[in-house]
N, C-alpha and C positions, 0 to 999 in steps of 0.2 A: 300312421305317422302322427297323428293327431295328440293319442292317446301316448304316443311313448314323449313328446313334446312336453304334454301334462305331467308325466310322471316326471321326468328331467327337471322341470319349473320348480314343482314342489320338493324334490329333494334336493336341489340346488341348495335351498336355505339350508336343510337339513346339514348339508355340508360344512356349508359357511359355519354351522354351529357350532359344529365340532374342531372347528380350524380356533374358530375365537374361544374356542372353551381349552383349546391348547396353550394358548397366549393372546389374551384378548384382541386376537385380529391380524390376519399373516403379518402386515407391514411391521406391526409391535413385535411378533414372534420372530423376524429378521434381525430385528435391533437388537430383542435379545439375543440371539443366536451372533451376531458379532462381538455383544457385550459378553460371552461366554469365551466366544474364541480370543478378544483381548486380555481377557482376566487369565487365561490359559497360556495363552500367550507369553504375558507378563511376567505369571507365577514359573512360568516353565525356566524362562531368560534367570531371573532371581533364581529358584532352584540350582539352575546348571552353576552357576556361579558357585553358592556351596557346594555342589560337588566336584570340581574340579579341585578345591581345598581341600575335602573332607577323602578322595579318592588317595589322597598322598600319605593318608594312615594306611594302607591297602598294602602298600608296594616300599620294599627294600630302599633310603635315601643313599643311595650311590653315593653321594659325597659327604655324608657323616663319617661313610667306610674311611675316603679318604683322607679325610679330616682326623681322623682317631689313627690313621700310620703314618701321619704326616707329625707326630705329637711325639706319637714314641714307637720313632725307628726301629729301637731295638729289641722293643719288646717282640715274644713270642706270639705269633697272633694265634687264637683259635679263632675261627670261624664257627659261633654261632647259628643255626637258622633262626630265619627271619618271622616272628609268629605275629601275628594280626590282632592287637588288643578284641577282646568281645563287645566294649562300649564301642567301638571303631567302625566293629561288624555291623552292629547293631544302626546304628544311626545311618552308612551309607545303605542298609536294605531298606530303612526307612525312608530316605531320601529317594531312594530309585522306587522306589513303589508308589513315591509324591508323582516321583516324574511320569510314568508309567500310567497314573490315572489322569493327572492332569492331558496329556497326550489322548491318551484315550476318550475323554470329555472333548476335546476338541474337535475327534472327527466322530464323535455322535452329536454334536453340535452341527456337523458339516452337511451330515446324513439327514439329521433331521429338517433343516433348509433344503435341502434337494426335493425331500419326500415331498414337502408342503408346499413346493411351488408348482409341484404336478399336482396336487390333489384335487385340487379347486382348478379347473379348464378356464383357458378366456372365455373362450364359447361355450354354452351352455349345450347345444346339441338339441338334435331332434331323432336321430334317427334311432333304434333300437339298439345297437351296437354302440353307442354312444350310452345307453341304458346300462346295457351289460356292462362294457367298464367302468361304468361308475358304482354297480355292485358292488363288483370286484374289488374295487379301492378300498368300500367301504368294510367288505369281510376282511382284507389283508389287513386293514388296519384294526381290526378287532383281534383277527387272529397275533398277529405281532405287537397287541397294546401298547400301542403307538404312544396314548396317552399318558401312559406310568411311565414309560423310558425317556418322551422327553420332556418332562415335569422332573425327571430323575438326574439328568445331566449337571443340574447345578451344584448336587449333593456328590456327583464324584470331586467337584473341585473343593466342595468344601472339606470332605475327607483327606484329600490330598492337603488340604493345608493344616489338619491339625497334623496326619505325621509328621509334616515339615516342622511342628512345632514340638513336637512330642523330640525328633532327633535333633533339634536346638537346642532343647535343654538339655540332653544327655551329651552334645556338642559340647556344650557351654560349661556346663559338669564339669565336667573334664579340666577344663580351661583354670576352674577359679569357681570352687563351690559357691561363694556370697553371688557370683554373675549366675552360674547355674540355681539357686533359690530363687533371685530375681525371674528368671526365664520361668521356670517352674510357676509363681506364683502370676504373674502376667497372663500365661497360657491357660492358669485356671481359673482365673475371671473374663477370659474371653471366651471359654467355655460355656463358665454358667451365663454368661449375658448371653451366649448364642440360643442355650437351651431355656431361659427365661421369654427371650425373642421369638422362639419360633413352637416353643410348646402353648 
């Protein structure tokens, strides 16, 4: 009992090491892990906003139909089908695919706070079984590189934000080329500042 007490002590730290080498310190890695689900959160709210705009290129406006026989009665109507501009396409796959990571960052954000609040036990343990799974935690976590995926979760939402910018300016294109060059050129210095920032 002695001996597995000893081994428990001295990997304990070993642990903690690796908890604060995920984000320097579970309580700080909580904060982040909220501050990931607000930005998620937030982006998600803004997101959905444009797409419930941007969905309305998608689908047939019912009352343009009625609006154009209501103009002229007498004319012969043909019926047209209804095709889906490509910049239209374009931008809501872009937009659902914001939505889609950002969502997705949020519950490996969620995962990764569950994981880490088991990992490290209140009590430290004595007994051998108390040895064994702490092993175990620590081969899962190597097997499942605990480390890269969530050091990795901030980089899903910042991907999501460039396509959100990327189908802005193809949005905004559309709109009014001079607002679409604006968009364009914004988005390209929030790039290189990000890539000057983080290379």
């Amino acid at each position: 009992s002695t001996i597995w007490s000893l081994y428990l002590k001295e990997t304990r730290k070993e642990d903690k090491e690796l908890a604060t080498s995920l984000q320097v310190g579970v309580d700080e890695l909580l904060i982040f892990v909220y501050s990931i689900l607000f930005q998620a959160g937030l982006f998600g709210a803004i997101l959905t906003a444009f797409l419930i705009e941007s969905r309305k290129d998608l689908q047939v406006d019912p009352l343009r139909e009625i609006l154009q026989a209501l103009q002229n009665p007498l004319a012969v109507t043909t019926s047209q089908p209804f095709q889906v501009s490509k910049s239209s396409l374009v931008v809501n796959c872009l937009w659902f695919i914001s939505l889609g990571l950002t969502l997705f960052s949020a519950l490996c954000a969620v995962l990764a706070k569950e994981w880490l609040a088991k990992y490290i036990p209140v009590s430290p343990g004595s007994r051998s079984s108390d040895a064994c799974q702490r092993l175990l935690r620590v081969r899962r976590a190597q097997q499942w590189r605990l480390e890269p995926v969530v050091t990795g979760i901030p980089l899903l939402i910042q991907l999501a934000l460039f396509l959100f910018c990327a189908g802005l300016v193809l949005f905004t294109w559309n709109s009014s080329v001079a607002l679409g060059v604006l968009m364009l050129f914004l988005t390209t210095l929030a790039i290189v500042l990000y890539m000057l920032g983080t290379v």
